[in-house]
N, C-alpha and C positions, 0 to 999 in steps of 0.2 A: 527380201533377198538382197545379198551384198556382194560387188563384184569391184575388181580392180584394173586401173591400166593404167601402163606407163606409156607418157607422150617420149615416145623415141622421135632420131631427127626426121626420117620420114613425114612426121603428121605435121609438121612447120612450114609455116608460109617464109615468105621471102623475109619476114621481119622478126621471122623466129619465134613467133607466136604459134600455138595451137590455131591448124585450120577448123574453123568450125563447121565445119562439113563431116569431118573424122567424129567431133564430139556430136554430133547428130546421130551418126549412124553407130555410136556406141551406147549411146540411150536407146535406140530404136533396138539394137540384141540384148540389152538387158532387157527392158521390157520384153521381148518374146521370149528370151529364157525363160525368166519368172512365169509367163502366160505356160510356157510348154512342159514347169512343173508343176502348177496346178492343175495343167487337162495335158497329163502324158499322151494321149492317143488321139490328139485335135492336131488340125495344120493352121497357122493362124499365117496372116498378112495385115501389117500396118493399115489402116482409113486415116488416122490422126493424128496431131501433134495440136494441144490447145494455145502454145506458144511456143515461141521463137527468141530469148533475150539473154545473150552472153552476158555477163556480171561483172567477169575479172577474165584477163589476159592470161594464160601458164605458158611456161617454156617448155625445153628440152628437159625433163630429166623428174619432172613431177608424179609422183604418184594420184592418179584421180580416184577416189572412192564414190562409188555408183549405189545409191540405197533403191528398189523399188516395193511398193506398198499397194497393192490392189485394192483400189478404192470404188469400182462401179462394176457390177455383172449386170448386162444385159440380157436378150433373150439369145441374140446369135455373137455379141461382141463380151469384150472385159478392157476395163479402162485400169492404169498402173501411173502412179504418183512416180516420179523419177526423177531424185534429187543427185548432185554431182557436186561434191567438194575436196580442197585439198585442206590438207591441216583443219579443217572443224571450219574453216570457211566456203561456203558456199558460191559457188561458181555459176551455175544452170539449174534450171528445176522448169519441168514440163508433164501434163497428165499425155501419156501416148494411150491412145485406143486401138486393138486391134481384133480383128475378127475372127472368126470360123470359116473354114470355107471348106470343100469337098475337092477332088482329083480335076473337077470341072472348073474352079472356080468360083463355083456358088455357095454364098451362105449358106453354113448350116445351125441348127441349135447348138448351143452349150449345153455336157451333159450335168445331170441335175446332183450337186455333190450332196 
């Protein structure tokens, strides 16, 4: 799956840089996107991020391009490769894991494609 955003001035820290807080939590809905079009009828919630490590600095006015690739199914989880670059340079890249869970919040299975 392939998704876009632009860092408007909003997501800039004092130094006009992208907060990296904003680009966490846009890898975090691409991966659930992706997850919620492979298992339309599952609710998932994040467990994971297997790293943490900004690359390169972007400003105001970037286009970021988000790829994810589903690389692990579990029994109740699905792990999503999720890369982040602008111009064909690479910025971010982390596996997010996230789960299955029911109206209770309990795991449940993934159904069996």
């Amino acid at each position: 799956m392939e998704n876009h955003r632009l860092v408007r001035p909003e997501h800039l820290n004092h130094y006009g840089f992208l907060f990296g807080g904003y680009l966490l939590m846009w890898v975090d809905e691409v991966a659930w996107l992706a997850a919620s079009e492979s298992y339309p009828d599952c609710k998932f919630v994040t467990v994971g991020m297997d790293q943490v490590a900004f690359k390169k600095s972007v400003g105001e006015g970037t286009i970021l391009r988000f790829r994810s690739e589903r690389i692990e199914i579990g029994n109740t989880s699905v792990t999503y490769d999720v890369r982040v670059s602008h111009q064909g340079t690479e910025i971010f890249s982390t596996c997010v894991t996230l789960v299955r869970v029911n109206d209770e919040g309990t795991k449940e299975p993934l159904p069996k494609n």
